[in-house]
PATIBA-281981 format. One record per residue: residue in one letter; x, y, z of N, C-alpha, C, O in turn. Coordinates in Angstrom, 2 decimals, decimal comma, padded with zeros to 5 digits. Example, Ala and Ser with C-alpha at 12.3 -4.5 7.8 and 13.67 -1.06 7.14 Angstrom:
<pt><residu>A</residu><n_x>013,19</n_x><n_y>-005,69</n_y><n_z>007,80</n_z><ca_x>012,30</ca_x><ca_y>-004,50</ca_y><ca_z>007,80</ca_z><c_x>013,20</c_x><c_y>-003,30</c_y><c_z>007,80</c_z><o_x>014,24</o_x><o_y>-003,32</o_y><o_z>008,46</o_z></pt>
<pt><residu>S</residu><n_x>012,85</n_x><n_y>-002,25</n_y><n_z>007,08</n_z><ca_x>013,67</ca_x><ca_y>-001,06</ca_y><ca_z>007,14</ca_z><c_x>012,90</c_x><c_y>000,03</c_y><c_z>007,87</c_z><o_x>013,41</o_x><o_y>001,14</o_y><o_z>008,04</o_z></pt>
END
This chain:
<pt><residu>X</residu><n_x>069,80</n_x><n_y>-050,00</n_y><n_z>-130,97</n_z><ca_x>070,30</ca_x><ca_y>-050,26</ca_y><ca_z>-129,65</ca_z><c_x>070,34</c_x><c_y>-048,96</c_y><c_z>-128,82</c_z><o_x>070,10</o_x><o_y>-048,91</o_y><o_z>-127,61</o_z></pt>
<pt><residu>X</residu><n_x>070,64</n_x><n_y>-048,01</n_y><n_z>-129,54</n_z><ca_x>070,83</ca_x><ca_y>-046,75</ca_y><ca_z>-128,63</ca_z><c_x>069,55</c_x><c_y>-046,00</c_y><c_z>-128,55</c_z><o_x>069,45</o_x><o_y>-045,13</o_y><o_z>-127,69</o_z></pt>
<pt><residu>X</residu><n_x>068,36</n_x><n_y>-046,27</n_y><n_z>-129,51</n_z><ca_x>067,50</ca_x><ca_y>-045,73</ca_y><ca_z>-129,72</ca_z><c_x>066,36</c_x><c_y>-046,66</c_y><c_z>-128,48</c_z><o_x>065,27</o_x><o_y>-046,16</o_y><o_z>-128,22</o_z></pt>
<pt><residu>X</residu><n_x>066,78</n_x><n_y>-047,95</n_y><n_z>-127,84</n_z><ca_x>065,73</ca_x><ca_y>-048,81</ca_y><ca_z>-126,79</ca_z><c_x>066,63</c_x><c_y>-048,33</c_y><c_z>-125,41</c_z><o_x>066,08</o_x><o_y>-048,49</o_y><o_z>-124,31</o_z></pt>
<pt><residu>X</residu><n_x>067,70</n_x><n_y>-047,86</n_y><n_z>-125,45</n_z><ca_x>068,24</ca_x><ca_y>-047,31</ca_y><ca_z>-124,25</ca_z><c_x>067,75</c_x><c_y>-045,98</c_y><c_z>-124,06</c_z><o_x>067,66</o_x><o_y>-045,63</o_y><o_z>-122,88</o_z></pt>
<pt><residu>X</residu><n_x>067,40</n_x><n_y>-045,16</n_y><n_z>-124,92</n_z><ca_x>067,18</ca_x><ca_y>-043,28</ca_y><ca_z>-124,57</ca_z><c_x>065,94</c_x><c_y>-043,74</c_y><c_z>-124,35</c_z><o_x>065,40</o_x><o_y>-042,94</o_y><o_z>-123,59</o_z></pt>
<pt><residu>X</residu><n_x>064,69</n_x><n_y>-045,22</n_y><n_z>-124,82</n_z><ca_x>063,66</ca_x><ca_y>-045,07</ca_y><ca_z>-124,32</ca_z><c_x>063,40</c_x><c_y>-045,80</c_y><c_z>-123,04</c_z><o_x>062,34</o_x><o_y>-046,02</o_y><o_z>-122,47</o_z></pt>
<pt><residu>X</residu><n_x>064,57</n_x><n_y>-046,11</n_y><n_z>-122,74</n_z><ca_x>064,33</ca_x><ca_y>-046,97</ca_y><ca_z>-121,07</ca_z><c_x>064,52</c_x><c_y>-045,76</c_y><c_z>-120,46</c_z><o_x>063,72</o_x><o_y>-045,51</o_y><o_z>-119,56</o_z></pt>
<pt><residu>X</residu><n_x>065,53</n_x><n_y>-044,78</n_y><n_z>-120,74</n_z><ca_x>066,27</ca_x><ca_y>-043,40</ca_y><ca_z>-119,92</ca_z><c_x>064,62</c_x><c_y>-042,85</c_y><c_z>-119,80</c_z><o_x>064,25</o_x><o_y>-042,54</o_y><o_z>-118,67</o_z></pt>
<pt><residu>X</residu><n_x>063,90</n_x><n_y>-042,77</n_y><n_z>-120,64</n_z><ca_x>062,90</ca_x><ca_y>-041,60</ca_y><ca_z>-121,23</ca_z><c_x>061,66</c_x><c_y>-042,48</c_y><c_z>-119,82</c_z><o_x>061,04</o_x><o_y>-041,78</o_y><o_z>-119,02</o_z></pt>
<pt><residu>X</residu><n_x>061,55</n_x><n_y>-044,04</n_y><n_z>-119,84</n_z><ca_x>060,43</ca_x><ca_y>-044,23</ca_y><ca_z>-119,77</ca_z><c_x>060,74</c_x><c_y>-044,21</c_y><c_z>-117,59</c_z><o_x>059,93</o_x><o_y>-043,96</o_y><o_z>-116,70</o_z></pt>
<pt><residu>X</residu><n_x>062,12</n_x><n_y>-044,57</n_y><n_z>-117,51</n_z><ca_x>062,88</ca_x><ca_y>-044,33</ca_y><ca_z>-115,83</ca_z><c_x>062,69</c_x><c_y>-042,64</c_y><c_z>-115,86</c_z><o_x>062,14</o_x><o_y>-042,18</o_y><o_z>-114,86</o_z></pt>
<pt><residu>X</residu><n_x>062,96</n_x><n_y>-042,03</n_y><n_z>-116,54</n_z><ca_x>062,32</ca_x><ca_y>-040,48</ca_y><ca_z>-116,12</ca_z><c_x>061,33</c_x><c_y>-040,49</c_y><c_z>-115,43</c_z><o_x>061,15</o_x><o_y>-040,39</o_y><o_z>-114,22</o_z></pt>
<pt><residu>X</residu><n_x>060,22</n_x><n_y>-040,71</n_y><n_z>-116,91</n_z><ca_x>058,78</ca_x><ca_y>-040,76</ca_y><ca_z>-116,31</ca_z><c_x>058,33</c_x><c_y>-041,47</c_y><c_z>-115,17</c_z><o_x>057,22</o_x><o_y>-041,37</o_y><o_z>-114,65</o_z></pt>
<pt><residu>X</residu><n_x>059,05</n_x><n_y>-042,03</n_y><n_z>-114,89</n_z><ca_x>058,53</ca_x><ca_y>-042,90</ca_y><ca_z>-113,82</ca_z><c_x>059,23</c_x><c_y>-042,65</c_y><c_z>-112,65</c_z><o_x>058,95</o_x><o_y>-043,38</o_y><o_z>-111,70</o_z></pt>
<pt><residu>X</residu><n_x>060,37</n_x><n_y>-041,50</n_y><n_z>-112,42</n_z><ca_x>061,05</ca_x><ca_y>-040,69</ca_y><ca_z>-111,63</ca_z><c_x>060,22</c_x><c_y>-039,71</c_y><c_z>-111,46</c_z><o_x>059,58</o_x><o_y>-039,82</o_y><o_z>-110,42</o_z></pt>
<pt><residu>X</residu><n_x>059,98</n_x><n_y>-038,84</n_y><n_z>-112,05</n_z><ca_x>059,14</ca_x><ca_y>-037,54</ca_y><ca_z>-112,18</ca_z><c_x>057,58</c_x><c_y>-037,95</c_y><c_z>-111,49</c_z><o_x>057,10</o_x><o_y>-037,09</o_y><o_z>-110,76</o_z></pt>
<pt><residu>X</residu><n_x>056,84</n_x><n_y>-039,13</n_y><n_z>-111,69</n_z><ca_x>055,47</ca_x><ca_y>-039,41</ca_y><ca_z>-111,30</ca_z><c_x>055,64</c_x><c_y>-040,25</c_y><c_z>-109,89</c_z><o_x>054,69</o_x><o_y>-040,85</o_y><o_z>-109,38</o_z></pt>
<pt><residu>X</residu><n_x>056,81</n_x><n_y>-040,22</n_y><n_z>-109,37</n_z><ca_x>057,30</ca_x><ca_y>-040,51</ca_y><ca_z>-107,95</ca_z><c_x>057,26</c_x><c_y>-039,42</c_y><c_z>-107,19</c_z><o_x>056,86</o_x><o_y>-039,20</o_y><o_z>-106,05</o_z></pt>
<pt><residu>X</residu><n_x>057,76</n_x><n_y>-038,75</n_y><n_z>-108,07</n_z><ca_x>058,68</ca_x><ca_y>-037,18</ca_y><ca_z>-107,38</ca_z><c_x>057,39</c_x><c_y>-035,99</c_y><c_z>-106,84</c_z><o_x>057,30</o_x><o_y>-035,28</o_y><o_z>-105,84</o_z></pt>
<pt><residu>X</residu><n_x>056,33</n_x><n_y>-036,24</n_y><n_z>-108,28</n_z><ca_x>055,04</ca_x><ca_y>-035,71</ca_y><ca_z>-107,98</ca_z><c_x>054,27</c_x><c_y>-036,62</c_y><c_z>-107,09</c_z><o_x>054,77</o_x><o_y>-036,02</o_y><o_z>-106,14</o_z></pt>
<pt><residu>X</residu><n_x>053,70</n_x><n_y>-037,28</n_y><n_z>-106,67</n_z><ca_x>053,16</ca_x><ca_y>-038,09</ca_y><ca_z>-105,66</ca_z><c_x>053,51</c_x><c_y>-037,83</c_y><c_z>-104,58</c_z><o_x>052,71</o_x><o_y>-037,32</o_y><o_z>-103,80</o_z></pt>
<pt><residu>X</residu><n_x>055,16</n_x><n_y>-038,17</n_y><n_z>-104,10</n_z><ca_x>056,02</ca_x><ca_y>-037,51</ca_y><ca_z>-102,71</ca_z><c_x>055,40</c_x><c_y>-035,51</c_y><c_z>-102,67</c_z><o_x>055,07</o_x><o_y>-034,97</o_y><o_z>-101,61</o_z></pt>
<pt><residu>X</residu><n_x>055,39</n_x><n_y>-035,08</n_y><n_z>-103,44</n_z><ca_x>055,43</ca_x><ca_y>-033,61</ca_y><ca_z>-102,96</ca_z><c_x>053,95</c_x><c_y>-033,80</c_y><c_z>-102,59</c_z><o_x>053,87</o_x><o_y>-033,71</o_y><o_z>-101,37</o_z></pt>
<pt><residu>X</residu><n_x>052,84</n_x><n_y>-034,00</n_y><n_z>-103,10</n_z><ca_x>051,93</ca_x><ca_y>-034,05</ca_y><ca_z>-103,07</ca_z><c_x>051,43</c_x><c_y>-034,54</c_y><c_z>-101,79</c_z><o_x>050,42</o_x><o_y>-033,97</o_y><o_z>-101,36</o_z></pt>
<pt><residu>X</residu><n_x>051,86</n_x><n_y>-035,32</n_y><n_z>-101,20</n_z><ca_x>051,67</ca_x><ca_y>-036,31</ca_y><ca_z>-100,24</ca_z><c_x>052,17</c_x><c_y>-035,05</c_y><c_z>-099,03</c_z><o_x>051,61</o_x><o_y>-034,90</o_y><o_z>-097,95</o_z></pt>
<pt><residu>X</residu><n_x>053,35</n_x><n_y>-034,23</n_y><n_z>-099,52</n_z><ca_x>053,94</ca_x><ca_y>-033,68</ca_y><ca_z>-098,91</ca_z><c_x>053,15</c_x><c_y>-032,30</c_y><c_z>-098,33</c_z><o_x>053,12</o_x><o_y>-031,85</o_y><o_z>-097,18</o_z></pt>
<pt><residu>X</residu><n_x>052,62</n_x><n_y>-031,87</n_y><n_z>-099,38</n_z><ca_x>051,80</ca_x><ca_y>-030,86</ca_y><ca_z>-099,56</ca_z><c_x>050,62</c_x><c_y>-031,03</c_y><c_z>-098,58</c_z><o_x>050,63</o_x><o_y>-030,22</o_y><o_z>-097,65</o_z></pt>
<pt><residu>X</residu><n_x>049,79</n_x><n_y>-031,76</n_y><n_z>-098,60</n_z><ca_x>048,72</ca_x><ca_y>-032,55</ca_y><ca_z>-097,85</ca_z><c_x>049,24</c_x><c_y>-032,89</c_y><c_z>-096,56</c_z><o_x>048,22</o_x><o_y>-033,00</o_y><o_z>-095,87</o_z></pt>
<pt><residu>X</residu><n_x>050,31</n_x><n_y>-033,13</n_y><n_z>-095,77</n_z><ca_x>050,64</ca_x><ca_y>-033,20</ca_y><ca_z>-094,54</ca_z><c_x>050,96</c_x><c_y>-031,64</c_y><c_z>-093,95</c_z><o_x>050,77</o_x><o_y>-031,29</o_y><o_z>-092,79</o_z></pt>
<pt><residu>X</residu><n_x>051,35</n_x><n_y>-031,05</n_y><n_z>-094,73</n_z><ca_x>051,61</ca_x><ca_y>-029,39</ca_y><ca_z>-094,23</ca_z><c_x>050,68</c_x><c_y>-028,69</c_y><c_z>-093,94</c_z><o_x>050,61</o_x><o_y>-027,91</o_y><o_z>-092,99</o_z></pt>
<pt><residu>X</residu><n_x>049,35</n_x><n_y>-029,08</n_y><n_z>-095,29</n_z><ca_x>048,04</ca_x><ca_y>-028,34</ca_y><ca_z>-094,96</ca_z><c_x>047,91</c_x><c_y>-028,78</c_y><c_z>-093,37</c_z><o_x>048,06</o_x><o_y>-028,12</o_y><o_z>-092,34</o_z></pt>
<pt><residu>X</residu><n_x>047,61</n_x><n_y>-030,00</n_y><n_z>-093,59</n_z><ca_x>047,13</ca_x><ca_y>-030,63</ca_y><ca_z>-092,28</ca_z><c_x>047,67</c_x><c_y>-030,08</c_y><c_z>-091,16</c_z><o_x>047,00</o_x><o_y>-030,12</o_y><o_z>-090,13</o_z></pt>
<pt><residu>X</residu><n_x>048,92</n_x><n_y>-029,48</n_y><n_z>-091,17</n_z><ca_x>049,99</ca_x><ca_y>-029,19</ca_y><ca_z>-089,91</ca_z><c_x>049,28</c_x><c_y>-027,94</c_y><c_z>-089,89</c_z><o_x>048,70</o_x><o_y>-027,55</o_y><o_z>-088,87</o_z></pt>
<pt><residu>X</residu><n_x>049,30</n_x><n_y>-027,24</n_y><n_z>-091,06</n_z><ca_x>049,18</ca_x><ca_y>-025,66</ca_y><ca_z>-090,65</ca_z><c_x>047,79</c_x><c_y>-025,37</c_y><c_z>-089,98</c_z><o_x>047,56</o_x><o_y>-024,58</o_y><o_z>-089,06</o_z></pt>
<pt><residu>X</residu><n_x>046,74</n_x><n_y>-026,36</n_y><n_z>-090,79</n_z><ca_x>045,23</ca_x><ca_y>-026,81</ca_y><ca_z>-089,85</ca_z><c_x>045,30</c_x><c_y>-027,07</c_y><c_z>-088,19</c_z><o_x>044,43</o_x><o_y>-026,48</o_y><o_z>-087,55</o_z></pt>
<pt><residu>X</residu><n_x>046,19</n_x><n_y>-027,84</n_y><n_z>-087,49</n_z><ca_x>046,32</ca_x><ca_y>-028,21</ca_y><ca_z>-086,83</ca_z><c_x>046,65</c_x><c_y>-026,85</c_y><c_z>-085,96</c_z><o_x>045,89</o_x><o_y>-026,21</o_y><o_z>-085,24</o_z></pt>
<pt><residu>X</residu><n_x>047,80</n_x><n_y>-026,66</n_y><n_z>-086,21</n_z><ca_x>048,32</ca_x><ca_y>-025,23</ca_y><ca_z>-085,54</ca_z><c_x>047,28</c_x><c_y>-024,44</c_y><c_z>-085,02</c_z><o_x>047,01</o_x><o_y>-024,17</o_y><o_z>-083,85</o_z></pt>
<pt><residu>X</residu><n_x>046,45</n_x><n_y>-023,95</n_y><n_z>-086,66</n_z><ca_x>045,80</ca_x><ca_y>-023,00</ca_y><ca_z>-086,12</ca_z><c_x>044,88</c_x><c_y>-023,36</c_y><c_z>-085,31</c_z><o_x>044,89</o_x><o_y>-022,76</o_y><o_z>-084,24</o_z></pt>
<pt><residu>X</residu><n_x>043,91</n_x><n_y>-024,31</n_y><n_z>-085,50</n_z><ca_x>043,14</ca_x><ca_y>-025,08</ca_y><ca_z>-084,20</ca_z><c_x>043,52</c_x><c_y>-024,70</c_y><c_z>-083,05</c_z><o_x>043,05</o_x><o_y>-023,82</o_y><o_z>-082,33</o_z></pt>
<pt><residu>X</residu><n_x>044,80</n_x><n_y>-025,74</n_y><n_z>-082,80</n_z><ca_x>045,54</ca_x><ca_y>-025,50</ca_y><ca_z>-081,59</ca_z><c_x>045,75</c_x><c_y>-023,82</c_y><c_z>-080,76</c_z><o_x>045,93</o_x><o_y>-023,64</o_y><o_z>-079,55</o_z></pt>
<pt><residu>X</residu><n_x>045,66</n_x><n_y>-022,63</n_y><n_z>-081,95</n_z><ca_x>046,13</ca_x><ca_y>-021,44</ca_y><ca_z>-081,37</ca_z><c_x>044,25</c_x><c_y>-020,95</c_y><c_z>-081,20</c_z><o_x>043,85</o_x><o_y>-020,28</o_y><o_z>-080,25</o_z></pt>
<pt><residu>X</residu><n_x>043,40</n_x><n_y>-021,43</n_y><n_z>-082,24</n_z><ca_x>042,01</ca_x><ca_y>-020,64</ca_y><ca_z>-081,68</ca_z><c_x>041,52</c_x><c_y>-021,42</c_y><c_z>-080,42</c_z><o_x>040,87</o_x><o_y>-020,88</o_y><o_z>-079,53</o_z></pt>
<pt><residu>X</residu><n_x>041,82</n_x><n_y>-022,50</n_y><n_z>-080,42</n_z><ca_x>041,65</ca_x><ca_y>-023,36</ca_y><ca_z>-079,05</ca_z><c_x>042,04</c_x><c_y>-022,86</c_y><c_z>-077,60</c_z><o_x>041,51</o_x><o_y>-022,90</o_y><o_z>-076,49</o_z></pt>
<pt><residu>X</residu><n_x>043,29</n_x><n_y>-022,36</n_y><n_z>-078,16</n_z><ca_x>044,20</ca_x><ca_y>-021,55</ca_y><ca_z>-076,74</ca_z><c_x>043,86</c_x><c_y>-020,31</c_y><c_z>-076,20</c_z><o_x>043,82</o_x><o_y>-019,99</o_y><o_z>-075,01</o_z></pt>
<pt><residu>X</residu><n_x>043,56</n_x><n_y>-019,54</n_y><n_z>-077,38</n_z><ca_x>043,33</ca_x><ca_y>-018,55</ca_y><ca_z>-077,48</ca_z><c_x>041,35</c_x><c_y>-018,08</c_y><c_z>-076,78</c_z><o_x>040,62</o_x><o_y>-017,13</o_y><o_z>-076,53</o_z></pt>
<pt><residu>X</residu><n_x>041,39</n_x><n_y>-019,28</n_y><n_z>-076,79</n_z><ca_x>039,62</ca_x><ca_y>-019,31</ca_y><ca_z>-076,86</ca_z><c_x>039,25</c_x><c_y>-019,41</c_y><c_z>-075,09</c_z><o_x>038,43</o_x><o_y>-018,78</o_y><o_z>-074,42</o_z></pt>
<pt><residu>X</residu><n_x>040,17</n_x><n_y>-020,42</n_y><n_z>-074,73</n_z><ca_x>040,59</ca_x><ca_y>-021,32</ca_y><ca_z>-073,67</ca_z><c_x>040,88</c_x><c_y>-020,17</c_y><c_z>-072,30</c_z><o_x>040,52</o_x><o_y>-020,37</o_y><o_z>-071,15</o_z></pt>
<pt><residu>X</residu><n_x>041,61</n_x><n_y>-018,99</n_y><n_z>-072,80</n_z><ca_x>042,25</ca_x><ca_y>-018,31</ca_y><ca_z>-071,93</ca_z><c_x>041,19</c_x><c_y>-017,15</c_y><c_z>-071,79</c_z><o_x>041,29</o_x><o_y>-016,42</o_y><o_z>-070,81</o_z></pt>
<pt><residu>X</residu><n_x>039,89</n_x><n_y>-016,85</n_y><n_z>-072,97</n_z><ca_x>039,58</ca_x><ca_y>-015,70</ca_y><ca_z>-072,94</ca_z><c_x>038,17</c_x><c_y>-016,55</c_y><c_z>-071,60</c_z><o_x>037,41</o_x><o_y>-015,98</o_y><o_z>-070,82</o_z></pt>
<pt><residu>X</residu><n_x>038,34</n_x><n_y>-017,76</n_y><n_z>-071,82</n_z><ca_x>036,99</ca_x><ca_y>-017,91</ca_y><ca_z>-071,14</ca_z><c_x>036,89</c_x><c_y>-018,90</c_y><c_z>-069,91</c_z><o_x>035,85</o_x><o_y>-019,45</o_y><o_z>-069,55</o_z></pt>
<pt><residu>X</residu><n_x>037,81</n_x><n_y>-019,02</n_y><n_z>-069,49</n_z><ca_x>038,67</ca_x><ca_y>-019,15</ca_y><ca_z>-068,11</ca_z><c_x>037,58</c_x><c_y>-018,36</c_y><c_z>-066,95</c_z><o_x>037,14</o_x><o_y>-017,22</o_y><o_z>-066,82</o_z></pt>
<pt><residu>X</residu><n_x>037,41</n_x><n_y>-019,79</n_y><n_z>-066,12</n_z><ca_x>036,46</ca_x><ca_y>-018,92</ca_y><ca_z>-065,32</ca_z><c_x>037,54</c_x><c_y>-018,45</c_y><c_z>-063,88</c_z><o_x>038,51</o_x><o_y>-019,13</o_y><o_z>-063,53</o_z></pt>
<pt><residu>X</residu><n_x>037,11</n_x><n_y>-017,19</n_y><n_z>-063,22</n_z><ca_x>037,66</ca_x><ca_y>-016,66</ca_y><ca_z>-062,45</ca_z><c_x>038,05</c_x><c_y>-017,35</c_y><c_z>-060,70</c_z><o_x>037,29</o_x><o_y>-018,01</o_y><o_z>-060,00</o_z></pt>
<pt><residu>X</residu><n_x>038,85</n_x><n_y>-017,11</n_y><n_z>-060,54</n_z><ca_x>039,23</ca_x><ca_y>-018,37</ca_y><ca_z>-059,71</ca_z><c_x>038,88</c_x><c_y>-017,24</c_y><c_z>-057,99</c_z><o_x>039,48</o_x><o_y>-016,30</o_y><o_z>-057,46</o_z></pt>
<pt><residu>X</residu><n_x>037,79</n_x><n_y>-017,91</n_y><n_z>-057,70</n_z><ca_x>037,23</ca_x><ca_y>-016,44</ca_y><ca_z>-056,70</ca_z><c_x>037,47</c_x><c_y>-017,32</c_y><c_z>-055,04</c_z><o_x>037,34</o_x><o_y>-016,70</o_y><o_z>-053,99</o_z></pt>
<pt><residu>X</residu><n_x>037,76</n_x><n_y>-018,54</n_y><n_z>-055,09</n_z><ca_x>037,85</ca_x><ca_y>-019,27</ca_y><ca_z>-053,92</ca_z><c_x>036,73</c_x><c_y>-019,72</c_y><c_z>-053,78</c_z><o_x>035,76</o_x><o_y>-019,53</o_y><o_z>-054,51</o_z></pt>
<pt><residu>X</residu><n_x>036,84</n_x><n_y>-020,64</n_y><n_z>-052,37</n_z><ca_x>036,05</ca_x><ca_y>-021,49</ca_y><ca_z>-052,15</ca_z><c_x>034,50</c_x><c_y>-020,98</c_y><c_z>-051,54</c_z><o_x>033,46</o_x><o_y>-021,61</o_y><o_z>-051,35</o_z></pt>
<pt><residu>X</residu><n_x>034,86</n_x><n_y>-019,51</n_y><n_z>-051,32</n_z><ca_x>033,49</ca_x><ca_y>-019,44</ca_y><ca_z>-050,36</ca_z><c_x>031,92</c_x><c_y>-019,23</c_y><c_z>-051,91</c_z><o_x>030,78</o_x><o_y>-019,64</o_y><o_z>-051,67</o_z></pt>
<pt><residu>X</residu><n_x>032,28</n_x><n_y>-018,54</n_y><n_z>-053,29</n_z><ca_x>031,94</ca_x><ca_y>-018,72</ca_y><ca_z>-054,21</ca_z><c_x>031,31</c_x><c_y>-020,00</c_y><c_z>-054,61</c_z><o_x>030,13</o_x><o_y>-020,17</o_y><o_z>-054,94</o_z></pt>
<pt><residu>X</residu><n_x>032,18</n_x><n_y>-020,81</n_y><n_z>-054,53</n_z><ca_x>032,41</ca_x><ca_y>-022,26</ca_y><ca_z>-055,00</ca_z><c_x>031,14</c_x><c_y>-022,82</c_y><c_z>-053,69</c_z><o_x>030,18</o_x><o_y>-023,34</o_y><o_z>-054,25</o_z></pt>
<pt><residu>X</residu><n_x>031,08</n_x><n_y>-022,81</n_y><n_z>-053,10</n_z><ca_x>029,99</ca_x><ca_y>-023,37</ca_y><ca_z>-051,61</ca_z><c_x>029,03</c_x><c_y>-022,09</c_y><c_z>-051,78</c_z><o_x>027,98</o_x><o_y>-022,23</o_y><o_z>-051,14</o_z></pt>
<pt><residu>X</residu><n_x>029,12</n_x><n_y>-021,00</n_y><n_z>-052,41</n_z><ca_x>027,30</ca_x><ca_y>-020,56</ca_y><ca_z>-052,35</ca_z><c_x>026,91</c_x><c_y>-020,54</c_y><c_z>-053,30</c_z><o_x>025,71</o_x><o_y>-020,30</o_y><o_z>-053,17</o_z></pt>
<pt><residu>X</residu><n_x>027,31</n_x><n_y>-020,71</n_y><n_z>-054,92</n_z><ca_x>026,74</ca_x><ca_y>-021,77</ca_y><ca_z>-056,04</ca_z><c_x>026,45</c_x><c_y>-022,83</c_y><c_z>-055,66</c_z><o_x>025,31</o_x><o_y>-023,12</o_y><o_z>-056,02</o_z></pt>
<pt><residu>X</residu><n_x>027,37</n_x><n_y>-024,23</n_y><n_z>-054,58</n_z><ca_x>026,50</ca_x><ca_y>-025,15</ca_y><ca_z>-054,21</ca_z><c_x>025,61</c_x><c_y>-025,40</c_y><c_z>-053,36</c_z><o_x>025,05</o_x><o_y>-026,49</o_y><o_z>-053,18</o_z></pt>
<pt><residu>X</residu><n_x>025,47</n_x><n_y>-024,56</n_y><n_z>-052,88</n_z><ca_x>024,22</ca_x><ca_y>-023,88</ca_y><ca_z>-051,66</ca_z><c_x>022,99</c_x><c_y>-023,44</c_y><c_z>-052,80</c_z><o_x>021,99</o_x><o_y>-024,12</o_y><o_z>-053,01</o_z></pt>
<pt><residu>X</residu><n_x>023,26</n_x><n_y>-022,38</n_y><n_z>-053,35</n_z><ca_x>022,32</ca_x><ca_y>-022,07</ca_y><ca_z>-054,58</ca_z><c_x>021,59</c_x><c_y>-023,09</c_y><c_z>-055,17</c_z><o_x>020,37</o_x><o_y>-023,15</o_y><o_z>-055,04</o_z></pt>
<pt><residu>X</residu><n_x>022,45</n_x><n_y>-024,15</n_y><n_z>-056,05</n_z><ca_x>021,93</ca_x><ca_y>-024,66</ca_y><ca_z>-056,55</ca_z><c_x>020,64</c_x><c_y>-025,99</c_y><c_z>-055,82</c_z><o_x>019,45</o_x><o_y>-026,20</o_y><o_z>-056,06</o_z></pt>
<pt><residu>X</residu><n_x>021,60</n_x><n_y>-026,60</n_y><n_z>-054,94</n_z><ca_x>020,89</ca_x><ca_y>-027,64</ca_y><ca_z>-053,75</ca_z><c_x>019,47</c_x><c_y>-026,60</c_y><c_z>-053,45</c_z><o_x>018,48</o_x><o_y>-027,33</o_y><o_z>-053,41</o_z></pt>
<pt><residu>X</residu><n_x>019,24</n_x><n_y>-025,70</n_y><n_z>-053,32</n_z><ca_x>018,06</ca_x><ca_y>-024,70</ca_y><ca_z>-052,84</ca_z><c_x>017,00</c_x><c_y>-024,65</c_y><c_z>-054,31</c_z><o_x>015,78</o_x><o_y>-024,81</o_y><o_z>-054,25</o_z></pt>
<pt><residu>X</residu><n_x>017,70</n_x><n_y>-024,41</n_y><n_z>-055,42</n_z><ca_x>016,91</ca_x><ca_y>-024,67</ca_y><ca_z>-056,60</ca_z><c_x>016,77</c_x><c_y>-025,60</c_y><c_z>-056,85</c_z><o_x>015,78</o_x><o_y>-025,54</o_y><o_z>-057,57</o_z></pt>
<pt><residu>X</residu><n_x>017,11</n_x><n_y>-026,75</n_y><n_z>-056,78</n_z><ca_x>016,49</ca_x><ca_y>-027,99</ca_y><ca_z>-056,83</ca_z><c_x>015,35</c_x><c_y>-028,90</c_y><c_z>-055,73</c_z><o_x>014,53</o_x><o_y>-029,76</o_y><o_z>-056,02</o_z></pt>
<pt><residu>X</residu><n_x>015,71</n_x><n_y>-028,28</n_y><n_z>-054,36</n_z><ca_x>014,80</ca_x><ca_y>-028,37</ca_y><ca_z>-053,71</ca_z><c_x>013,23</c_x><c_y>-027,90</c_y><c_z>-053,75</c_z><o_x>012,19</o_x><o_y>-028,40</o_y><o_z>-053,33</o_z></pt>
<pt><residu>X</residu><n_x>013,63</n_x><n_y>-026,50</n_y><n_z>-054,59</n_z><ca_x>012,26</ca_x><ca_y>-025,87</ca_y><ca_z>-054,86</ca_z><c_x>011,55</c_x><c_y>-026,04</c_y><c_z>-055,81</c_z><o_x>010,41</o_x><o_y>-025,59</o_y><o_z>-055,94</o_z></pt>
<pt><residu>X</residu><n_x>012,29</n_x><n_y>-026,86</n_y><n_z>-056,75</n_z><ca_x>011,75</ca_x><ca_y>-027,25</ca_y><ca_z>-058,04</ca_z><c_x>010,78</c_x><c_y>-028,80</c_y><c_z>-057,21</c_z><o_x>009,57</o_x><o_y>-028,95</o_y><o_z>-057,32</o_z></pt>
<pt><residu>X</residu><n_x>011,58</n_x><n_y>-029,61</n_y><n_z>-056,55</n_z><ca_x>011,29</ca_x><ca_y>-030,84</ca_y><ca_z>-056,34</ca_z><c_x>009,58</c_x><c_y>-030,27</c_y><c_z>-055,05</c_z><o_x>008,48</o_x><o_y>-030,73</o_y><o_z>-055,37</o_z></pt>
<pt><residu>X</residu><n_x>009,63</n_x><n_y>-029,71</n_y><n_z>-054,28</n_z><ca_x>008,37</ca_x><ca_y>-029,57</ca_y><ca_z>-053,48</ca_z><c_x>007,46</c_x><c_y>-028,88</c_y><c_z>-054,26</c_z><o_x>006,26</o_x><o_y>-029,10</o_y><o_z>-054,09</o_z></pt>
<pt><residu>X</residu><n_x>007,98</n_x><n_y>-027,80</n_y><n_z>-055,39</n_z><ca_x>006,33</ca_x><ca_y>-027,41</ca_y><ca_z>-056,35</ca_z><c_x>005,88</c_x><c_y>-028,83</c_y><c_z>-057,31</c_z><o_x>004,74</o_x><o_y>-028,92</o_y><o_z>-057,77</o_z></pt>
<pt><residu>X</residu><n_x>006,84</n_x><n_y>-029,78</n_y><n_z>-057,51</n_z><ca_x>006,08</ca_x><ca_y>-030,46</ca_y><ca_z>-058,39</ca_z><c_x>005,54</c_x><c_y>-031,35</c_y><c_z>-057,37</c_z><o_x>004,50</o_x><o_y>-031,87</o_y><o_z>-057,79</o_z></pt>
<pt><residu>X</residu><n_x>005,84</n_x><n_y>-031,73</n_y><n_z>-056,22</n_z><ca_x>004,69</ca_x><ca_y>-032,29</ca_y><ca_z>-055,23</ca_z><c_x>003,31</c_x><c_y>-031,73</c_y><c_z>-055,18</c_z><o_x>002,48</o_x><o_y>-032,20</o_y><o_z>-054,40</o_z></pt>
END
């Protein structure tokens, strides 16, 4: 009798302990993921700010689209 009780104790261990490992594990694998994430998030930012285009106003902004409307025009009458 005491010897089918220390093996229910023995076999609720094991089966405590292969819970306990699964949860950390599970646990483990969401942290990677976090700490993955993070760093993404910081080479992303980091990436984001170095290559930020310069904010020069509008007259910039209208002679790139002047520019470009002119290169496309000249592309379109040589292939005529």
């Amino acid at each position: 009798m005491v010897e089918a009780k220390v093996l229910d104790l023995v076999h609720d261990f094991q089966c405590l302990s292969k819970s306990v490992t699964e949860q950390i594990d599970s646990h483990k694998t969401w942290l990677h993921e976090l700490e993955f994430k993070e760093d993404m998030e910081a080479t992303l930012s980091s990436n984001m700010n170095t290559t930020q285009l310069s904010d020069n106003g509008p007259g910039h902004n209208f002679a790139a689209s002047v520019g470009i409307v002119i290169a496309i025009a000249c592309f379109y009458w040589k292939i005529l």
